[in-house]
C-alpha positions, -999 to 999 in steps of 0.1 A, spaced: -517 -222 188 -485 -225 172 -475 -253 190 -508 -272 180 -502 -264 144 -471 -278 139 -471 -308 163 -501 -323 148 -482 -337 118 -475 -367 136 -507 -374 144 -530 -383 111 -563 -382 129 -551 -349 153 -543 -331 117 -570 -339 99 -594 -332 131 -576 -294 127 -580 -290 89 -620 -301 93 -623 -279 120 -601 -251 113 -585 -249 80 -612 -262 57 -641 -246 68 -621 -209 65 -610 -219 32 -640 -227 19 -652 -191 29 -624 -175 12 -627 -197 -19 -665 -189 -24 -655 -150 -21 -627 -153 -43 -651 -169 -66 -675 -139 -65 -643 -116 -73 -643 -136 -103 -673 -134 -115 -679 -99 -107 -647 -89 -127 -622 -77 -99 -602 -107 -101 -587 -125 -142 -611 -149 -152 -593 -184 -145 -576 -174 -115 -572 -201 -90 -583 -196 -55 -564 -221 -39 -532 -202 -54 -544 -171 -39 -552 -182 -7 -521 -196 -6 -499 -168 -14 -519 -146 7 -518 -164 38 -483 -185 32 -463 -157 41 -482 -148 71 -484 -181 84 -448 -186 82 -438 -156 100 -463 -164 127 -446 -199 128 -408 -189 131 -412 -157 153 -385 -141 133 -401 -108 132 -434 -94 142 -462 -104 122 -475 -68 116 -508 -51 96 -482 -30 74 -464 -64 67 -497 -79 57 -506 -50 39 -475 -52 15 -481 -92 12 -521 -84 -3 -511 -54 -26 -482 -72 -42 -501 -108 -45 -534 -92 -51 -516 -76 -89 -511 -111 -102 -546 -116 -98 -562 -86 -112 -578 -80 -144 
């Protein structure tokens, strides 16, 4: 999978075949619960989802990518608790 992610960006129609298929449609998901966070009150009025999502999932990704280290629960853990502060009430 790696491999497909990163050698689509030469190919415009390959990447944007991945991002409909892939990316976008899991985005949308996490936008539209973020969105209920907000409204409920879990989450500061005017946060942006697109900021969350990608400060949730940048570091993951990344780590997934390189191969530097294990891309472990307790890793993912830490990334949500600290990220998830900025965006609280």
């Amino acid at each position: 999978m790696a491999r497909l992610v990163t050698g689509i960006h030469d190919d415009t129609k390959l990447q944007r075949m991945f991002l409909e298929r892939y990316v976008l449609p899991k985005r949308h998901m996490q936008r539209r619960f973020i969105r209920e966070a907000i409204g409920s009150g879990e989450l500061k009025r005017g946060a942006d989802p697109g900021l969350l999502i990608d400060a949730l999932n940048g570091p993951l990704l990344f780590r997934w990518l390189q191969g530097h280290t294990p891309l472990e629960r307790s890793f993912a853990e830490r990334i949500f608790d600290r990220v998830i502060l900025g965006f609280q009430r």
